[in-house]
LOLOVEX-282189 format. One record per residue (C-alpha): residue in one letter; x, y negated, z negated. Coordinates in steps of 0.5 Angstrom, whole numbers, plus 500, padded with zeros to 3 digits. Layout:
BEGIN
aXYZ ...
***
This chain:
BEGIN
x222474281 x229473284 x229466284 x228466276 x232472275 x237468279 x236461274 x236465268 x242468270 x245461272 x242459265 x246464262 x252464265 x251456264 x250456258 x255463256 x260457261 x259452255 x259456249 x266458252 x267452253 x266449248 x270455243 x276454247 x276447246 x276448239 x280454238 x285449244 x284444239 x286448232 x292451236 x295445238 x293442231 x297448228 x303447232 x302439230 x303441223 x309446224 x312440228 x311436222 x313441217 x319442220 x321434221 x318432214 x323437211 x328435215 x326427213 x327430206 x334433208 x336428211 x334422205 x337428200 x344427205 x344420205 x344419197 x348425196 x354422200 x353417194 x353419189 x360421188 x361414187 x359413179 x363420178 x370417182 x369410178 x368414171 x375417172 x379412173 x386410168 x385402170 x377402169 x378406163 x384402161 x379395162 x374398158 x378399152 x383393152 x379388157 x383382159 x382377165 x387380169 x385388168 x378385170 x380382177 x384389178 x379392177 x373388181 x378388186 x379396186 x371396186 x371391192 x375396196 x372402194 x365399196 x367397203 x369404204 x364406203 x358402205 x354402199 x350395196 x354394189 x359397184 x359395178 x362397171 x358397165 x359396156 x356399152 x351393151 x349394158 x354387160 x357387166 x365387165 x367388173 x364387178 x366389187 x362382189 x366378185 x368373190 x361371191 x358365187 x351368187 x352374184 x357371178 x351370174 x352375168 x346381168 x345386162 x342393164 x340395157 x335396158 x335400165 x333406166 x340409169 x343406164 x340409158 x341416162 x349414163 x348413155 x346420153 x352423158 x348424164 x348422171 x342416172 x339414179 x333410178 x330406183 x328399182 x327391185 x333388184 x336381186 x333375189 x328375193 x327381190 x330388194 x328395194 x335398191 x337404189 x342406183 x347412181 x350411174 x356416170 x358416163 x365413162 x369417157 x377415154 x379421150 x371424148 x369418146 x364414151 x367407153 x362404158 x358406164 x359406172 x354404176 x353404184 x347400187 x345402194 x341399198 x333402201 x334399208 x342402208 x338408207 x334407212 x339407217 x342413217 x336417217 x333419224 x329415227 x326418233 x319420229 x314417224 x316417218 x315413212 x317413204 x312410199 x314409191 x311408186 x304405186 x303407193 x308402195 x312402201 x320403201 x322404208 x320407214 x321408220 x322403227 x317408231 x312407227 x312399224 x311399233 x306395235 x302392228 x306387222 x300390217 x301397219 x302399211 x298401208 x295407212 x287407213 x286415212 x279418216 x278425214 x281431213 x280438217 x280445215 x283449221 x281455223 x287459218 x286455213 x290450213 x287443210 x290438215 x289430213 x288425219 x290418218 x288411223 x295409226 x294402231 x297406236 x292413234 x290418230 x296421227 x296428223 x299426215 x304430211 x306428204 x311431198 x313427193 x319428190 x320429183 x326427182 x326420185 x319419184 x318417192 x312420196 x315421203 x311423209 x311423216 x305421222 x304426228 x300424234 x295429236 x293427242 x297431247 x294437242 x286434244 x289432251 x290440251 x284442248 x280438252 x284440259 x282448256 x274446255 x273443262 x277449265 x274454262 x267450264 x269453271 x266458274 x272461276 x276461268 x274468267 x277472273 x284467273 x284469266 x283476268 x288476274 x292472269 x293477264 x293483269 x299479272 x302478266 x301486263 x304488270 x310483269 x312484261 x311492264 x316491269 x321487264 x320492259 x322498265 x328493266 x330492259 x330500258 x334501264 x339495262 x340498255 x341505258 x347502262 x350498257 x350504252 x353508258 x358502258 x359501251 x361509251 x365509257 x369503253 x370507247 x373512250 x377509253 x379503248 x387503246 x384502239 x379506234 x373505235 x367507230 x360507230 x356507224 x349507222 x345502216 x347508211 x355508213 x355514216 x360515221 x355516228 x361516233 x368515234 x373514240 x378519242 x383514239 x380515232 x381522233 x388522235 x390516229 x387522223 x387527226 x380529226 x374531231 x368529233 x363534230 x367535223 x366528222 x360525224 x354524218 x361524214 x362517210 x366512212 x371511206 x373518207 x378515212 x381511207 x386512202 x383511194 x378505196 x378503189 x383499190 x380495196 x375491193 x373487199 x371494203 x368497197 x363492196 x362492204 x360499203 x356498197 x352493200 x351496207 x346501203 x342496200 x341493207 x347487206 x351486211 x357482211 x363481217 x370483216 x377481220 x383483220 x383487213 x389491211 x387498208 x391505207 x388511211 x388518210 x390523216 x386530216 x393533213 x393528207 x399523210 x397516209 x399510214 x397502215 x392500219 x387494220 x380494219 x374490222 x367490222 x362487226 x354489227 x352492233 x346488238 x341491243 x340497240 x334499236 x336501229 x342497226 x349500227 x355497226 x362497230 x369499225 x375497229 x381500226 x388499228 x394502226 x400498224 x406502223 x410499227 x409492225 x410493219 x416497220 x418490223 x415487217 x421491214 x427489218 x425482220 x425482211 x432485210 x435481216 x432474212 x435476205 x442477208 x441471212 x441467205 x446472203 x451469208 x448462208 x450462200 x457465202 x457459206 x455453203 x460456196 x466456202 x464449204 x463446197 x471449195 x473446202 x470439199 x473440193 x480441196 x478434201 x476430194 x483433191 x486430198 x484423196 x486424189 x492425192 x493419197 x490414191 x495416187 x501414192 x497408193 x497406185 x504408184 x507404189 x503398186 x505400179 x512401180 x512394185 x508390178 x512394172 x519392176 x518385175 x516384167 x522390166 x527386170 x525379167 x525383161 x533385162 x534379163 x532376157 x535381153 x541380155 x540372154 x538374147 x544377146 x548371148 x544365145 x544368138 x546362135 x541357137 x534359134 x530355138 x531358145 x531366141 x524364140 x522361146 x525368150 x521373145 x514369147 x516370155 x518378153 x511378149 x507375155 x511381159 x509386155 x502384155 x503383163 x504391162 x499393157 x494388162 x496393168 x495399164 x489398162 x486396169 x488404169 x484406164 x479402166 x479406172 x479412171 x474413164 x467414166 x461414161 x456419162 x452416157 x447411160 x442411154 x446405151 x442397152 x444390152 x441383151 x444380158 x443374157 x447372150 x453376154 x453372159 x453367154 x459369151 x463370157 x462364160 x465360153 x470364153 x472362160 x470354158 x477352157 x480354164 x473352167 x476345164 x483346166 x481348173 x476343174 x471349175 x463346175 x459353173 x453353171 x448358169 x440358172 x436363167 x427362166 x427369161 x428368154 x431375153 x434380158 x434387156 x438392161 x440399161 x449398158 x453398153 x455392151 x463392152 x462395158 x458390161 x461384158 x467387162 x463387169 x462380167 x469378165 x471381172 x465378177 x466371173 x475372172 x474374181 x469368182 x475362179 x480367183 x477365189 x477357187 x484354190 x487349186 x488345191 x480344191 x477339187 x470340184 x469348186 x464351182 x462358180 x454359179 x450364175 x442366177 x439371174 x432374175 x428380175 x424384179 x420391180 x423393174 x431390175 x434385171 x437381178 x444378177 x448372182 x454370181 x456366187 x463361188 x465356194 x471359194 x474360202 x470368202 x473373206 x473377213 x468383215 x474387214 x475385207 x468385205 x467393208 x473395203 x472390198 x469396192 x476401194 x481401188 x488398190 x485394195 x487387194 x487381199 x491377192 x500376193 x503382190 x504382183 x497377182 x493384180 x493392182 x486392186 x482395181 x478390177 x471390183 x473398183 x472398176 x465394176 x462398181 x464404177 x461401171 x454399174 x453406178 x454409171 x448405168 x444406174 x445399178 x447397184 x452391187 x452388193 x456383196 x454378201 x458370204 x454365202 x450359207 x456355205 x462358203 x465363198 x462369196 x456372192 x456378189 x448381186 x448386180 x442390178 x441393173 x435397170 x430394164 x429397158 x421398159 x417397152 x411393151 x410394144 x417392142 x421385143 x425388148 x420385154 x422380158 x421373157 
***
């Protein structure tokens, strides 16, 4: 009776063994497939987000194109050259950002540029009418279509953008990316796969295309409905069964999934199964548990007991902070303030608890940031704030500045918040002085600078002083001359005047004195006048013209070859006329100065050019050149290497004066061989639509 008693029983707790068994492998299982499934929820979200970013960081592209003053100026008034300049823009901007194409598009959907320009196999023209993302940019939205693109054919992805000049529609910018650029910048350390439409593979992840070439498409076994409902689908993978979560995204139209193995999941549940299969499941588990109730009791004794510390640690730094300090409930009710708190506004602990915190502050209307802090406490928001400077109110109504900070409060077993208030009198006193000490800094700064400005005045007026001896020591050396040469043929006149003939011949040269005179002064006048007007043009090159034909005949008498080298056809610059003729007379008149008379076939050679905007003039000699000290003082008024009574030093003075007043430069330089080369620039004047171009 024993013994059947004691089989019965072995029966029962065998099978009780195995009914336990079996329901904690399957429970183990549903578990494990549960948490399976939350992984894959979180890496599937995680997959979409990522492909998300990846387009994203894209899609500005089209956008950045469509707003360019070159692509817009090619599309409106398309030329070869507007089209290179634009292909190669593209071509940089594509290798900057790493995508496939960009390319810019008509209105017909013809390809106008194109950042693969260069390569022979993408010249042939292509028209995109008829492509989703074109018709999309058409209508004044931005398009993305996918599509097989190429030859052979590539999964590529395109984003487009409408191109407006002046609110009209002029053409359409699109970026082509590539599906396996995609592909490369998603993670890469789970089973992932993203399918179009179709059910055709786009890409998926290096994990799982391991171990099978014809891996696609996946072979579904069947689905399962867990224990909390969940409906789970598993499919056949060459290395295993794998868990299967899918979406589809509804605006790019692709399904993007990722496969889980279950297999730790069904490990588990089969360790748990032949575990619980042992006579000894129930007390290990029994002995289990105890111990873990013992120990979460103890833990919960060591957390109350460190809570109550640490409050008590809490307390004791409030008291004793430096700062005020203020406790506040969810509602914004006041539950503790520090004795510093006390000593700022004057108040107490018990007049002030359950108090609102906004009586501490003067007209809190006035601050916004801290009125909605306040109002969203009450709704159960909460927002940090730092550093935020208020007004407070004392208990006997004086007002002072203070810093206001806000943090929330941990380990506690309803939601506070911590207010730190600082008062800042005395910084704001400094503030104040530090203020008022700046201002009379820039007071003395600009007393100074009026008092450097006058001292500079009195420099220049210096200089003006020592040029003016210079000059009259020139001038009375120059007019001494003709006016003692004019003494004496006036007293030959008188005694000559019955022989006509000589009469005449010693007015010419009292006539060539007066205009050696009126020559000398007129370099002065030259010297001293100064045109602010720089508005004026001139045609350079008929100047140059006539300047050197007036100078023919002593080019001739001289032996002076001069030859002019000019590739424009017209040359407008920014110069009055007279003027400018008046620094090519003195450059060309200085340039056959230079020649001796001695030197057989000396020359005197013109070169003009343009660049960057400047007319470029050289006017080189092969006279004997001149010394560094020479060349350094070269532009000083009065300074002259010529024989005394040959000139006054002013004629290179007055053209560096011209060409500053107009907005050029000259500088002067020895030439390879020999002489001098002096190089004017002068400013054009810009204007396509009119016949002032350069030729």
């Amino acid at each position: 009776m024993r013994k059947e008693r004691a089989i019965s029983l072995s029966i029962v707790a065998l099978l009780c063994s195995l009914i336990l068994s079996w329901q904690s492998y399957v429970y183990t299982r549903d578990w494990g497939l549960v948490e399976v499934h939350q992984q894959g929820s979180v890496r599937l979200l995680d997959t979409i987000s990522a492909l998300r970013n990846a387009i994203d960081q894209y899609r500005y592209l089209p956008f950045l194109l469509s707003q360019s003053r070159d692509v817009k100026d090619m599309l409106v008034q398309p030329n070869p050259d507007k089209i290179i300049r634009v292909s190669r823009y593209l071509e940089q901007t594509n290798l900057v950002a790493g995508s496939a194409a960009l390319l810019v598009l008509d209105l017909a959907g013809r390809v106008v540029a194109y950042s693969n320009w260069r390569d022979q196999d993408t010249k042939a023209a292509r028209i995109y009418q008829d492509a989703p993302f074109f018709t999309q940019a058409i209508s004044g939205e931005q398009g993305r279509h996918f599509m097989l693109d190429g030859a052979p054919l590539r999964p590529s992805y395109y984003l487009s953008a409408p191109i407006y000049h002046r609110e009209m529609l002029i053409g359409v910018s699109v970026m082509r990316l590539d599906i396996s650029k995609i592909n490369e910048l998603l993670s890469a350390d789970y089973s992932f796969y993203v399918s179009g439409q179709g059910d055709q593979l786009l890409f998926a992840s290096q994990l799982l295309a391991q171990g099978s070439d014809d891996f696609w498409p996946l072979t579904p076994l069947h689905s399962e409905i867990l224990n909390d409902g969940r409906d789970i689908q598993l499919w056949k993978h060459a290395s295993g069964v794998k868990l299967n979560m899918a979406v589809k995204l509804d605006d790019l139209g692709w399904s993007v999934g990722t496969l889980n193995p279950i297999e730790a999941a069904e490990q588990r549940a089969s360790y748990v199964g032949f575990t619980v299969a042992g006579g000894c499941l129930a007390l290990a588990l029994l002995v289990l548990y105890l111990r873990e109730f013992r120990l979460k009791r103890r833990s919960q004794l060591d957390v109350i007991r460190a809570q109550r510390d640490s409050e008590q640690r809490q307390r004791y730094i409030i008291n004793t902070a430096q700062v005020g300090l203020i406790t506040v409930d969810k509602r914004g009710s006041i539950i503790f303030i520090n004795p510093m708190v006390m000593q700022q506004f004057g108040v107490s602990l018990a007049l002030i608890i359950g108090q609102p915190l906004h009586i501490l502050f003067t007209d809190i209307e006035q601050f916004k940031p801290l009125k909605r802090w306040l109002d969203a406490l009450t709704q159960g928001a909460f927002t940090p704030i730092t550093g935020y400077e208020v007004v407070g109110k004392r208990s006997d109504g004086s007002m002072f500045p203070l810093l206001f900070s806000i943090r929330m409060m941990t380990a506690v077993p309803e939601p506070s918040y911590l207010v730190t208030v600082i008062d800042i009198t005395r910084r704001k006193r400094l503030e104040h002085t530090l203020r008022e000490v700046n201002e009379s800094l820039e007071h003395k700064v600009a007393k100074r600078t009026k008092a450097l400005q006058a001292a500079q005045s009195e420099l220049v007026q210096a200089e003006k002083l020592a040029a003016l001896g210079r000059m009259s020591t020139a001038i009375v050396h120059e007019l001494n001359q003709p006016l003692t040469a004019m003494r004496n043929y006036l007293a030959i006149v008188k005694r000559i005047k019955e022989q006509p003939a000589l009469l005449d011949e010693n007015l010419d040269l009292l006539n060539g004195l007066v205009d050696r005179m009126a020559l000398i002064t007129g370099q002065l006048k030259s010297f001293a006048y100064k045109n602010p007007d720089k508005r004026g043009t001139a045609e350079l090159i008929s100047a140059i013209r006539r300047v050197l034909k007036h100078y023919e005949f002593l080019f001739s008498e001289q032996r002076i070859n001069c030859n002019f080298e000019c590739d424009l056809d017209v040359c407008w610059v920014q110069a009055d006329e007279v003027r400018l003729e008046q620094v090519l007379i003195n450059l060309i008149k200085n340039a056959s100065d230079a020649i001796p008379l001695s030197a057989s076939g000396g020359g005197v050679y013109l070169r003009l050019s343009c660049s960057e905007g400047a007319a470029i003039l050289e006017v080189q000699d092969s006279g004997e050149g001149a010394t560094d000290d020479q060349l350094l003082h070269m532009f000083e008024p009065f300074y002259t290497s010529k024989k005394m009574g040959d000139g006054l030093g002013l004629g290179l003075s007055i053209v560096d004066s011209i060409i500053r007043d107009v907005g050029g430069n000259i500088q002067v330089s020895r030439n390879h061989t020999q002489g001098l080369c002096f190089t004017v620039s002068l400013p054009l004047v810009v204007n396509s639509k009119e016949d002032f171009l350069i030729g």
